[in-house]
N, C-alpha and C positions, 0 to 999 in steps of 0.2 A: 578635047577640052584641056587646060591648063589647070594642074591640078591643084588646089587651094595648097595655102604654106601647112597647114595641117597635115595636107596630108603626101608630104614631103619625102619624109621618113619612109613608108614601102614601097615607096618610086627609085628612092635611092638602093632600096636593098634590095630591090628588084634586080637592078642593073649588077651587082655585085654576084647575087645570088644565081642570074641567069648562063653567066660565063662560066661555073662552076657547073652545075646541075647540066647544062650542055656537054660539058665535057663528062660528066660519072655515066651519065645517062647513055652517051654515046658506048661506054667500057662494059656498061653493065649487058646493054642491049646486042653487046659484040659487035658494034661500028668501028670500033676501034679492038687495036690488038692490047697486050698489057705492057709492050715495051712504048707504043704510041702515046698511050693514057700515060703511064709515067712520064714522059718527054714533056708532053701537053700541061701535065697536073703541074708539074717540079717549076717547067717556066711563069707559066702564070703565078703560082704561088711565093715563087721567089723575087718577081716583080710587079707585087701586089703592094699598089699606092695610095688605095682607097683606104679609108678608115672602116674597117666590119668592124659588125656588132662584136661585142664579146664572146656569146654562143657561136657565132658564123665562125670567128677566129678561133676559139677553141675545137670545133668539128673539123675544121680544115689542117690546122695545127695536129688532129690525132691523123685523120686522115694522110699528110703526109709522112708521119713518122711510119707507118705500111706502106708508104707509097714506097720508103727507103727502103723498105724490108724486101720489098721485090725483086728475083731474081728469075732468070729462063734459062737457067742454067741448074740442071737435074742432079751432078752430082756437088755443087754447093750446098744445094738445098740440102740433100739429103746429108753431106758432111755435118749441116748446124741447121737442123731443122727446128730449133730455138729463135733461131736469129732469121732465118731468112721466109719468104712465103713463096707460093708459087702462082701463079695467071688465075689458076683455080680461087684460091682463097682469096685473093685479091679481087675478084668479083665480086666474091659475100660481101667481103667489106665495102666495096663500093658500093654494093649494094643496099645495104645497112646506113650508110653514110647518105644516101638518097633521099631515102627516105625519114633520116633527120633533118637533111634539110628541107624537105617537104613540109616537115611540122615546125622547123624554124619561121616558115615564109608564112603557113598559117597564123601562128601567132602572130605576125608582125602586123597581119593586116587585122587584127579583128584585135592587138593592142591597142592601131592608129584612130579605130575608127569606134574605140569606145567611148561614151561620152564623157 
């Protein structure tokens, strides 16, 4: 079915949302490695045309600025273990980030579809 103009809004952020969340989900769940998920995150994000919400771009927006921080390289890390993260922690965070966007896309839809 063709979804009413109402209810427009979590169909579009659907399709934003599902490219993203496919990719964290694949990192988190170890489908991917953390040099992949970076490659993967950094392109999409940096040729990101779509208009997201403000939350969605703000979460993605913290999200890559750890996506920069990551390195696989053991004695960087450990030189500036301020500055840089490892596969490890970059999981949490992905992890963490998942499940914000999980309660972003809840919200959208139980915004669109209140009366």
């Amino acid at each position: 079915p063709v979804p009413k103009k109402s209810d427009a809004f979590p169909y579009k952020f659907l399709k934003e949302f599902n490219v993203y969340t496919e990719l964290v989900r694949d990192f988190v769940e170890n489908r991917s490695s953390g040099k992949q998920f970076v490659a993967a995150f950094s392109k999409q994000f940096e040729q990101e045309e779509n208009d997201l919400s403000e939350d969605m771009f703000d979460l993605l927006d913290w999200l890559s600025e750890e996506v920069r921080a990551f390195t696989d390289d053991p004695s960087l890390k450990n030189a500036k273990p301020d500055r840089y993260i490892d596969e490890a922690t970059l999981r949490e965070v992905a992890a963490s980030a998942l499940l914000e966007m999980d309660a972003l896309r809840q919200s959208a839809f139980q915004t669109s579809s209140a009366p």
